[in-house]
C-alpha positions, 0 to 999 in steps of 0.5 A: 590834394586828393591823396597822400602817399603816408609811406617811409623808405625802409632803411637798408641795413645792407650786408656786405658781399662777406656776409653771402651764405646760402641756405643750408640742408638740415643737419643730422640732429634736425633729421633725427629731430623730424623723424622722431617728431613724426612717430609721436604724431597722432594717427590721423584719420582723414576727417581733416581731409574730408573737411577741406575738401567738401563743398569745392566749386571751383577756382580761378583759372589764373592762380596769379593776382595783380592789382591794377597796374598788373604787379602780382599781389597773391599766387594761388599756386604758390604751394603746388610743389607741395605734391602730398608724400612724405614730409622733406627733411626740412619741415616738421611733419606735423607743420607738412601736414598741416600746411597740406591743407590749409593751401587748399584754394577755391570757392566752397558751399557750406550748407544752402546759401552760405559759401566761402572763399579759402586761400585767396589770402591769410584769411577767409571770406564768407559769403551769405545770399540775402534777398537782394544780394551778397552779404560778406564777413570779412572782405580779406585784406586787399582790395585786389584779393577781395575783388578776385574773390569776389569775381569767382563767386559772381561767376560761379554762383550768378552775379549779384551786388553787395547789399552788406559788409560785415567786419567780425573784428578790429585786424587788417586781414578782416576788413582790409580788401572792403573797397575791392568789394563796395565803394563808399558812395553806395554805403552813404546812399544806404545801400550797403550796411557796414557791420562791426563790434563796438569800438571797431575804429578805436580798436584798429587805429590803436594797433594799425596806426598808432602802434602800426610802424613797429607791428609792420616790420615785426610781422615781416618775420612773423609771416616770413614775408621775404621768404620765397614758400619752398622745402626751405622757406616759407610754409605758410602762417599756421592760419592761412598761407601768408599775407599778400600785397595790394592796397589795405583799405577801409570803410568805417562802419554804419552799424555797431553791434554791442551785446551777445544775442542781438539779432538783426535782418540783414537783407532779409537774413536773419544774424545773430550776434555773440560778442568776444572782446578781448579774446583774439581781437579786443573788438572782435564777434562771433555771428550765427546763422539761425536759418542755416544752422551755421555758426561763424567762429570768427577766430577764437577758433580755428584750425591751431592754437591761437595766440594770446600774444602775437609775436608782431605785437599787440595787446596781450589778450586775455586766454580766460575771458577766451575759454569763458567764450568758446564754453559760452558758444558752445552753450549758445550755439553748439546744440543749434549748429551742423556746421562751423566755420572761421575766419581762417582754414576750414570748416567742420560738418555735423553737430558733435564736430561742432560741439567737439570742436569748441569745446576741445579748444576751450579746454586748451586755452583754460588749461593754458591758462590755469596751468600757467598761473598755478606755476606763476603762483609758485613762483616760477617765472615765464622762462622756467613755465614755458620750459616744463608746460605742456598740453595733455594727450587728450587735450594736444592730440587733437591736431587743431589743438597743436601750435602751428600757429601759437605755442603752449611756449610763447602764450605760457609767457603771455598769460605771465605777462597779462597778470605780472608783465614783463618782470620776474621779481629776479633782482638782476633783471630789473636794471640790466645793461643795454643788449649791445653793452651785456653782449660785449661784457659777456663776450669779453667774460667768456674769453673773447669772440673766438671762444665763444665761436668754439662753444657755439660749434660744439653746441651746434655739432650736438644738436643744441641749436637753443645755446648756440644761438644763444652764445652767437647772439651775443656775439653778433650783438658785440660784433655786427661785423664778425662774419663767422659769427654772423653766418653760424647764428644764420645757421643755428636760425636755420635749423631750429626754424626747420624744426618749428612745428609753428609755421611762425616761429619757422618764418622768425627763425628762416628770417632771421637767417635771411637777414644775417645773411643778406642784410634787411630789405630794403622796400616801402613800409606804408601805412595805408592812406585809405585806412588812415582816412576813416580812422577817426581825427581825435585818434589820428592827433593822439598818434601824432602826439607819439612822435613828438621829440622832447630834444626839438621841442623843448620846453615851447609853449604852444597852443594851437586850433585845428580847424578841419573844415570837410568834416567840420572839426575843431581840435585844441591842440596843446603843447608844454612840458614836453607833450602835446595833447589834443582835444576834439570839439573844443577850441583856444580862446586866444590860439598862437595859430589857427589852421584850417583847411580839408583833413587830407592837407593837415595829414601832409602837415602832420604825417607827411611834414610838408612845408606849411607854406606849400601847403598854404599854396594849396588851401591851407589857412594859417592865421596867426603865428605860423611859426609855432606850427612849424616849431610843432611840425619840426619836433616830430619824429618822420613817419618810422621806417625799418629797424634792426632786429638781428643785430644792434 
């Protein structure tokens, strides 16, 4: 068994044909929102413009991606309906601007022997000339995109291998597309070094494998991945222009890069190293190119405010450490700097841009930051901070500054939760009922669904699209069914997801709508077999032990050996009082069962939840008592699928 397809349906929450509704034009409020939000906008004065474009090559003639078997993965053409122009009545000004210049695509130069490849997915590829080949920072996020890009670079600039892979930090977009660019043969010969932050591989097992389910349908709504891109869909990330499909792949770093000022040559170029844990990412790093006089921003700076907490998921980050950074960087790096660059938009030319560019989202991100504590330390809560906090004129008209990506709203909520977590010392929200039991009491206490129907019109007709949905949520979470219902909470999305200025809270809201509206879709949601096979086996086995059901396992005692016989690990695996708990290295002296055999058919065991005997038929050794394995295999829970999220 060479592969395993380590996939679950999706399970399609179909709505029926009573709940088809169109998308609808933008109502009178959301016209007058538009309008007044572009007199308030700064004036802009092209420097963006400028930058976007200078250094452009070329890019690919066909602006259609597939992958091997010729299924389209990414359109570089995507936004060219976006023709320049005044902003349509169903886009925020701000965001139209903005998303303007992030589909700029190509190959561009940033000084001598550096380039970058923009557009080809959410994130960008740095290209470095070494001696004797390519060194690339951050292999995009498939291995269709990645190779494409990699093709354009060839053909414009000459052809020449990949000598070194460098991964700035622990999210798919950054080391997802590696295999389209090396394969793994040659980084076993030493031919190619695969750079990363220490903690790389326990860092993206924890949030891709372990959390993975939930963060994948979580980040449907975030990067609108059902929505077409269009005047009344999707308007790219903030940071990019969506996520493509193609294969996540990934090879595990050769070289750990652990303290800030480390130098290393790397195919005769000289890199130097500044490490930023638990900014964006908690293994994640900054890389400075001496010669060049480049500085590589990774994503603790870009073209918008970040988040400190994504709404996918995630750890929640730490927005002072953050702002100690980006200072430390500018210290470091601003004065040795005429150019910088990031993981994601476009970079900024001339040594006070780069001053001024990092030290203005410094300030942003301590501001956010101090503010929000001080209120917290008032006592006030994460709701009534995200109400009143906002960043001042000198600090938010800077346009990379704004929230196209993260908001001064949801990251105020996150600082709260980094200090106090998620509750607000309110007694009535310790132990409140279930949102499926509140929404039916709270139907019923405002006069049934009729009722709460007529507000939720009144509050729309005037343009209060936060109480209507509000009102109508409750409504839909007390009855799924109710077809008004249903259709105006679509509505109330719809409008507000217009409005955004975050090109991520439009895809929550437009997505939202969708699935009121036509139900959740149905489709593969797959964790990566290429990515789950370089994540190490200890990791692996702790997210197992996630999915252990304590209403099939009971109260069995178990103690099995794991001996996986191609990497040559042992693993105790331990089970009693309902958990499971593995330890790598070590063994049972007297196990139940031993089980050995090639990782790939403990993964079909354990992910898959093969039956042991075919597996045996294939290679698996089991010695012992083969039906405490099977009692372990039958307690966990199938790899997760889809959930609502709109509705119970």
């Amino acid at each position: 068994m060479h592969k395993i397809l380590l996939a679950a349906l999706l399970s399609s929450a179909s709505a029926t044909s009573a709940f088809a509704q169109d998308a609808k034009p933008a109502s009178d409020a959301t016209i007058a929102a538009q309008r007044s939000v572009g007199t308030q906008l700064p004036a802009d004065d092209g420097r963006d413009l400028d930058f976007a474009d200078r250094g452009f090559i070329g890019t690919l003639s066909d602006p259609v991606i597939t992958n091997k078997d010729g299924k389209p993965v990414w359109n570089l053409g995507a936004y060219d309906w976006m023709t320049g122009g005044q902003s349509p009545d169903t886009v925020n000004p701000s965001l139209w601007r903005h998303m303007g210049l992030l589909r700029k695509h190509g190959l561009y130069a940033l000084t001598d022997n550096v380039w970058q490849v923009r557009g080809f997915d959410v994130s960008n590829m740095t290209v470095i000339k070494g001696q004797t080949g390519w060194i690339i920072i951050d292999p995009l996020t498939s291995r269709d995109t990645a190779a494409a890009a990699l093709k354009l670079v060839n053909e414009k600039l000459g052809t020449r291998p990949v000598t070194a892979v460098i991964y700035s930090h622990s999210h798919g977009d950054h080391f997802g597309g590696v295999r389209g660019i090396i394969n793994e043969a040659d980084v076993k010969a030493g031919k190619v070094s695969v750079i990363a932050p220490e903690h790389f591989l326990a860092e993206t097992a924890s949030e891709n494998v372990m959390a993975g389910p939930a963060m994948s349908r979580r980040a449907t709504f975030q990067f609108g991945s059902n929505l077409t891109p269009g005047p009344q869909g999707q308007m790219g990330s903030g940071i990019g222009n969506g996520i493509g499909g193609g294969d996540i792949t990934l090879i595990p770093p050769t070289i750990d890069i652990r303290k800030t000022g480390e130098l290393r040559e790397v195919d005769g170029v000289m890199l130097e190293f500044q490490m930023v844990p638990h900014t964006e990412a908690p293994a994640e790093m900054n890389v400075y190119l001496p010669a060049a006089r480049t500085f590589l921003s990774a994503e603790i700076a870009t073209c918008s405010l970040h988040n400190i907490l994504t709404p996918r998921g995630a750890k929640v980050r730490d927005a002072l450490s953050w702002s100690v950074f980006l200072n430390e960087a500018v210290n470091l790096y601003g004065g040795r700097s005429d150019v910088i660059a990031s993981s994601h938009c476009w970079p900024r030319f001339g040594q006070s841009e780069v001053k001024g560019w990092l030290a203005g989202q410094r300030d942003n991100y301590r501001y956010l930051h101090d503010q929000t504590v001080r209120m917290m330390n008032k006592g006030m809560t994460q709701a009534e901070i995200a109400e009143v906090l906002k960043a001042p004129p000198t600090i938010g008209d800077q346009w990379f500054n704004k929230g196209y990506y993260g908001t001064y709203s949801h990251n105020s909520k996150a600082i709260y939760q980094y200090y106090l977590g998620w509750y607000d010392a309110v007694p009535a929200n310790l132990n409140p009922h279930s949102p499926e039991v509140r929404a039916a009491k709270m139907v019923a206490a405002m006069g049934g669904a009729k009722k709460v129907l007529a507000e939720a019109r009144k509050a729309m007709k005037a343009g209060d699209y936060r109480w209507s949905s509000d009102l109508l949520n409750q409504l839909v979470f007390a009855e799924p069914k109710n077809v008004e219902g249903r259709a105006l909470l679509a509505d109330s999305y719809e409008q507000q997801g217009y409005q955004s200025e975050s090109a991520i809270w439009r895809n929550m809201f437009l997505t939202g709508a969708r699935e009121l509206r036509a139900g959740m879709k149905a489709g593969i949601n797959a964790q990566s077999i290429d990515m789950i096979s370089a994540i190490p086996t200890g990791l692996l086995l702790d997210s197992v032990s996630t999915r252990l059901d304590p209403n099939v396992i009971g109260n069995a005692a178990l103690a099995l050996n794991f001996v996986i016989s191609d990497r040559k690990e042992t693993a105790k695996v331990t089970v009693g009082n309902s958990v499971m708990f593995s330890e790598m290295g070590q063994v049972h002296a007297a196990p139940k069962v031993t089980v050995t055999g090639p990782r790939q058919l403990f993964l079909a065991l354990l992910f898959l939840k093969m039956p042991a005997a075919q597996l045996q038929a294939a290679g698996l050794k089991i010695e012992g008592d083969r039906a405490a394995i099977e009692k372990l295999q039958a307690a966990l829970d199938p790899m997760p699928g889809a959930f609502n999220i709109v509705e119970p």
